[in-house]
C-alpha positions as CSV (number, residue, x, y, z in Angstrom):
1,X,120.8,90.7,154.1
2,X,118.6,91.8,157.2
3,X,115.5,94.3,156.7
4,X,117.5,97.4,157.7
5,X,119.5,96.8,154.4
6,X,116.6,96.0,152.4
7,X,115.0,98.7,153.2
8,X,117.6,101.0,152.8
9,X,118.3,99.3,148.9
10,X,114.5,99.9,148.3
11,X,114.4,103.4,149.0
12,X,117.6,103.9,146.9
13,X,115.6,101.7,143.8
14,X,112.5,104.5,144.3
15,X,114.7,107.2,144.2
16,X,116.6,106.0,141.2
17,X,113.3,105.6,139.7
18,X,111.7,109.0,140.7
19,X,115.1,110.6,139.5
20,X,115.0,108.6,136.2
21,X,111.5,109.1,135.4
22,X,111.7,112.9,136.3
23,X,114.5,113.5,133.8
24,X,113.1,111.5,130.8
25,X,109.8,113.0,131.2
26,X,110.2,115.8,128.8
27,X,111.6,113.5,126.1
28,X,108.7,110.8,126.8
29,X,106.0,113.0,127.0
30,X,107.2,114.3,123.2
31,X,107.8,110.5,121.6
32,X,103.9,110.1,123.2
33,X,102.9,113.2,121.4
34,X,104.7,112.4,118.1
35,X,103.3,109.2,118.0
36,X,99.6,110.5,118.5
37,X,100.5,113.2,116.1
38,X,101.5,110.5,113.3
39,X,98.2,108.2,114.3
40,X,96.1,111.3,113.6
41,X,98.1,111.7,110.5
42,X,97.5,108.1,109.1
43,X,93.8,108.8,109.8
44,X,93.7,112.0,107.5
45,X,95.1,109.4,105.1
46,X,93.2,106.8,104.9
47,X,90.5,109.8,105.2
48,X,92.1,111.8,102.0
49,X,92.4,107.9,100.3
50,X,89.0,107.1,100.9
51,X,87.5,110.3,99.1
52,X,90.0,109.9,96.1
53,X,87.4,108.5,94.2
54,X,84.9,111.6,94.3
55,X,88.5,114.6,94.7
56,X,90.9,113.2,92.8
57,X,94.0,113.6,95.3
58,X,95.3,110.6,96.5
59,X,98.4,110.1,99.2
60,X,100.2,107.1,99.6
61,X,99.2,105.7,103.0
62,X,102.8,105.1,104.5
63,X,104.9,106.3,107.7
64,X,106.8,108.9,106.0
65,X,103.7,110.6,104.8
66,X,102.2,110.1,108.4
67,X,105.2,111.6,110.0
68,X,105.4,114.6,107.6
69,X,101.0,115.2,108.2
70,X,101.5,114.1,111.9
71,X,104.4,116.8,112.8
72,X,103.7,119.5,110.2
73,X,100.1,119.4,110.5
74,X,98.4,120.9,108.1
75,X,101.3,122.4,106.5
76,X,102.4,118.9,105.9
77,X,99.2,118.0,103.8
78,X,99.8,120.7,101.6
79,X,103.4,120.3,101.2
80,X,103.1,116.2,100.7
81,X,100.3,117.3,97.6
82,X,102.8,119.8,96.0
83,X,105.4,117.0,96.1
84,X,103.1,115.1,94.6
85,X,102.2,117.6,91.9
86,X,105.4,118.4,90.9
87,X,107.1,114.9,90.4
């Protein structure tokens, strides 16, 4: 292989990558966000678990209620404490 074809096969590898990267950016960038979302969602948590003692409402501290809090938000909270409440 002499330079002319190594050149020519490395452009072609940035390109593929450029194209590749440009169309999962969109999906990445929203895993990232979900995943920060559902760290901030563990947090209120272990918050919410921490001050049990002196509220009374506990969560359990899992990835289901992380996800729920993490994507719902808010929303989330209150609907994970009326499943709660009910059952």
């Amino acid at each position: 292989m002499d330079l002319s074809q190594k050149i020519m096969a490395g452009v072609l590898a940035a390109f593929l990558l450029i194209s590749l990267l440009r169309i999962f950016s969109a999906p990445i960038r929203l895993a990232l966000k979900v995943l920060g979302n559902t760290l901030l969602g563990f947090l209120a948590l272990w918050a919410v678990n921490l001050t049990a003692g002196v509220t009374g409402i506990a969560l359990g501290l899992n990835l289901m209620n992380a996800l729920v809090i993490g994507i719902l938000g808010l929303p989330g909270f209150v609907l994970l404490l009326l499943v709660q409440w009910v059952l």
